[in-house]
C-alpha positions in Angstrom: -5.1 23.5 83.6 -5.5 21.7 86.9 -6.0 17.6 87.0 -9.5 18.5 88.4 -10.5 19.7 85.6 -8.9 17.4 83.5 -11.0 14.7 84.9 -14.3 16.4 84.7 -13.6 17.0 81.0 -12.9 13.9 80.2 -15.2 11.6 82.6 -18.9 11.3 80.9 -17.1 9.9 77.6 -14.7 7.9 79.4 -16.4 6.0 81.4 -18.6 4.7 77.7 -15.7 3.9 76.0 -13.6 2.1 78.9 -16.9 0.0 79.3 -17.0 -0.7 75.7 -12.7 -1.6 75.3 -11.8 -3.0 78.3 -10.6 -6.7 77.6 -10.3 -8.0 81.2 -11.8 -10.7 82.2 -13.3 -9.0 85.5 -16.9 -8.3 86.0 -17.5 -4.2 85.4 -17.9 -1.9 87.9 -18.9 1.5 87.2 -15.8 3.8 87.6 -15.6 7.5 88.8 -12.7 9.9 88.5 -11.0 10.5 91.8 -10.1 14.2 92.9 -6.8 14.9 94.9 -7.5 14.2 98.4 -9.0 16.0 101.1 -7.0 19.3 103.1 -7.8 16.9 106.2 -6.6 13.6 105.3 -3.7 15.0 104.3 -3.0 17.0 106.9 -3.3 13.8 108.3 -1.0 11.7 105.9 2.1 14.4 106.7 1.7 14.3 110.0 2.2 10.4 110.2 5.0 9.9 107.3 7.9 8.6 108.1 11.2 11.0 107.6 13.6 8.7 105.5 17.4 8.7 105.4 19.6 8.5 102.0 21.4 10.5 99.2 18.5 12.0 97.3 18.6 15.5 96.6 15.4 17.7 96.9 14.4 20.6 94.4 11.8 22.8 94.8 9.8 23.7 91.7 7.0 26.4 91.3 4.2 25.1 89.3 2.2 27.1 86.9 -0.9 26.7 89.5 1.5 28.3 92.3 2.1 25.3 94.1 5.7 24.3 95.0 6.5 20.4 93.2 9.5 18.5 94.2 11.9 16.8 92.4 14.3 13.7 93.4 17.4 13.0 92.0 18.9 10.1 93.4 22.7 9.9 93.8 23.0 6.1 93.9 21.0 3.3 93.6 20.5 0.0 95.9 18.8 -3.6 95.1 16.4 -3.7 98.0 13.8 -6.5 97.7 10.4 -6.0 98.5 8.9 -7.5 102.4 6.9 -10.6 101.7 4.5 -9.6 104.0 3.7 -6.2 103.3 3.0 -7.6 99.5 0.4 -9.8 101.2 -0.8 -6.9 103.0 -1.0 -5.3 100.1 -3.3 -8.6 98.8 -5.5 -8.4 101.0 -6.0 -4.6 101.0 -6.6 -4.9 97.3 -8.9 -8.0 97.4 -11.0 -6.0 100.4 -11.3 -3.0 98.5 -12.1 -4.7 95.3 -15.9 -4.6 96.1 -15.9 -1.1 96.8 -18.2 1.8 95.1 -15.7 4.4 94.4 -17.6 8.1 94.5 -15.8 11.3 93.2 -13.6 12.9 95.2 -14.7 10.5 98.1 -12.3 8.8 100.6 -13.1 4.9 100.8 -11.9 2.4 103.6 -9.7 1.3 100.6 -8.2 4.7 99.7 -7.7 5.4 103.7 -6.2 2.3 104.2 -3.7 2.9 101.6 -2.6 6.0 102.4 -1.9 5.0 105.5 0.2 2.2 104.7 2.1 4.2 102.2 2.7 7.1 105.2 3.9 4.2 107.4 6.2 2.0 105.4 6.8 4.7 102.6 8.9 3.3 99.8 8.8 -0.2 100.9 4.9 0.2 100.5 5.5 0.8 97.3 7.4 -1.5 96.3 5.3 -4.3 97.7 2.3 -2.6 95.7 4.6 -2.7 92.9 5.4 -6.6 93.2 1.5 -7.5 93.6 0.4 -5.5 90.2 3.4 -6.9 88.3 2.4 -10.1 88.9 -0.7 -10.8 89.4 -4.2 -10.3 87.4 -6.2 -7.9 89.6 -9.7 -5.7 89.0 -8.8 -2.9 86.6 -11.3 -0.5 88.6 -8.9 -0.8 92.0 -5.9 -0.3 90.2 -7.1 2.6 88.6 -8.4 3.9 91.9 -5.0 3.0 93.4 -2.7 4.7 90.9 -5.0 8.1 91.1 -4.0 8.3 94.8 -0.8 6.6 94.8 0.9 9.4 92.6 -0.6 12.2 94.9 1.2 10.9 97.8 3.6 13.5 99.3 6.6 12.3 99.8 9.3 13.1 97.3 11.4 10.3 98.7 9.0 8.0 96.6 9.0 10.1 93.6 10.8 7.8 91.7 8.9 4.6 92.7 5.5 6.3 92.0 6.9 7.3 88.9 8.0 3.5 87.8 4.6 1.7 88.7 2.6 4.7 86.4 5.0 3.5 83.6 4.6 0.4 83.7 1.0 0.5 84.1 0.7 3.5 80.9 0.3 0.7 78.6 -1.7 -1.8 81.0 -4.1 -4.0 78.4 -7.5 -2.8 80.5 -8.4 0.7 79.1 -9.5 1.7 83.0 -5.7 1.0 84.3 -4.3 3.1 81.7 -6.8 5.7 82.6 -5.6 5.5 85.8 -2.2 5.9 84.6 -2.8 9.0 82.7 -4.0 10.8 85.6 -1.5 9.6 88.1 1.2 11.4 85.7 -1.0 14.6 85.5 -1.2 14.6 89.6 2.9 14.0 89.2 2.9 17.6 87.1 6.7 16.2 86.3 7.5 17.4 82.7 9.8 14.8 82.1 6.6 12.5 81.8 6.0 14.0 78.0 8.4 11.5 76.3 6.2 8.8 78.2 2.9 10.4 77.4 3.5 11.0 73.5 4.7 7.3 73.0 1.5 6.3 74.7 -0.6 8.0 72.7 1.2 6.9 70.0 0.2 3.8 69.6 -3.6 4.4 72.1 -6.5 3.0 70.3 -9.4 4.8 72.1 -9.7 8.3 71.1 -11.1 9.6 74.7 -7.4 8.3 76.4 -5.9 10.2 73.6 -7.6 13.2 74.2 -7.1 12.8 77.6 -3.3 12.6 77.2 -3.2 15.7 75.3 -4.8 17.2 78.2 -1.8 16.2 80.5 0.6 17.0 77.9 -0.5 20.8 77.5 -0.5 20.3 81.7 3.0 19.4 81.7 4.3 22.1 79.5 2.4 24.7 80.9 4.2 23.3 84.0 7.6 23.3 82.5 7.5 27.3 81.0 6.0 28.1 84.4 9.5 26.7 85.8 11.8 28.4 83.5 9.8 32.2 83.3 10.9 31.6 87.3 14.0 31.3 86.7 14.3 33.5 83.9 16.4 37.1 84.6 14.5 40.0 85.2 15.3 43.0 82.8 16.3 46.0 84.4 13.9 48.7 83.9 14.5 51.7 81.6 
C-alpha cells in the first residue's frame, strides 16, 4: 500500500466529515490530499540541502515498495533554542499561505517556499516551525498542508524533529490537522509509529480518521516484514 493510494481512498469521505467535526474557530476552506512531491522539485530540494555535521548514525532500510528509508539514531542530545527570526519567517510564510487553494498533488508558492526554507536552514527550520504551531492558533487547512510535506522532506538528519511535530500534532483538536498528521506518519513509513497510531485511534471519534489510520498501520507493518524477510537467511538449496 503506497500513501498515494491511501489518500485517494480515503479523500471523498474525509473531506465531509472533517467539514462536519472540525471545532476551530477558522473559516473553512475546502481541503485536498497532497501527493509526495514532484521528481523535479526534488531533484531540486537535494541539490540545495545543506550537509549537516553531528553524531547521528544512518541506516538504510528497504521498504516493502523497494525504496531505500532511513533511519536516525542519535548518539546524544543538545538544548538548542529555536532562531527568533526564522519563527517569524515561519509567521509570515504561514499567514501568506493561509489564503491559498491547495490542489492535489500541486506545488503552491506556500509548499515551494517551505521546502526551500527547510533545504536551507534544515533542522533549525524545523524547529522554528515547531515553536510557531505549539503556540499559536493557526488555520487547520495550512497545517495540514504543512505536515503532508513537512514529513516527506529528505533529509534524515531531521527525522527525529519531523517525527516530534507529527506527534504532537496526532491529537491536534481540528479533525483536518490530525488528518494531516496521519499522513505525515504514512509518508514517514517508520514502523515505530504503530504504538503512536493505535493510541490515536484509540480514543479518535470520527470513523473516516480511524479508518484512515488502519490504513497506515497495515502500511507500516507491511513495511516492517518487508525489512526483516531482507534480512532474513537464505536457506541453502537441496
Amino acid at each position: 500500500m503506497t500513501v498515494q493510494f491511501v489518500e485517494e481512498t480515503v479523500a471523498t469521505k474525509l473531506d465531509d466529515a472533517l467539514q462536519a467535526n472540525d471545532t476551530s474557530t477558522a473559516p473553512p476552506v475546502t481541503e485536498v490530499p497532497v501527493s509526495r512531491w514532484s521528481t523535479l522539485f526534488f531533484s531540486a530540494v537535494l541539490a540545495t540541502a545543506l550537509t549537516y555535521g553531528g553524531t547521528e548514525r544512518t541506516v538504510q532500510i528497504a521498504s516493502h515498495t523497494g525504496r531505500k528509508r532511513f533511519e536516525v539514531a542519535e548518539s546524544g542530545t543538545a538544548v538548542v533554542e529555536s532562531d527568533p527570526e526564522l519563527v517569524n519567517q515561519v509567521k509570515e510564510l504561514f499567514e501568506q499561505g493561509a489564503s491559498e487553494f491547495f490542489e492535489d498533488g500541486v506545488h503552491s508558492a506556500f509548499s515551494r517556499s517551505l521546502l526551500l526554507m527547510l533545504a536551507e536552514h534544515g533542522r533549525m527550520a524545523f524547529m522554528a516551525i515547531a515553536e510557531y504551531l505549539f503556540s499559536t492558533n493557526i488555520k487547520p487547512d495550512i497545517v495540514s498542508e504543512a505536515l503532508r510535506w513537512l514529513a516527506d522532506f529528505p533529509d534524515p538528519a531531521t527525522l527525529m524533529n519531523r517525527w516530534s511535530i507529527l506527534q504532537g500534532t496526532l491529537r491536534n483538536r481540528s479533525p483536518r490537522v490530525r488528518d494531516g498528521a496521519i499522513l505525515g506518519f504514512a509518508a514517514l513509513d517508520d514502523p515505530r509509529a504503530r504504538p503512536l497510531l493505535l493510541e490515536a485511534r484509540h480514543v479518535e471519534q470520527i470513523a473516516e480518521l480511524r479508518g484512515l489510520i488502519d490504513q497506515v498501520i497495515e502500511q507500516l507493518s507491511a513495511t516492517a516484514n518487508a525489512a526483516s524477510a531482507a534480512h532474513r537467511p537464505t536457506e541453502p538449496m537441496a
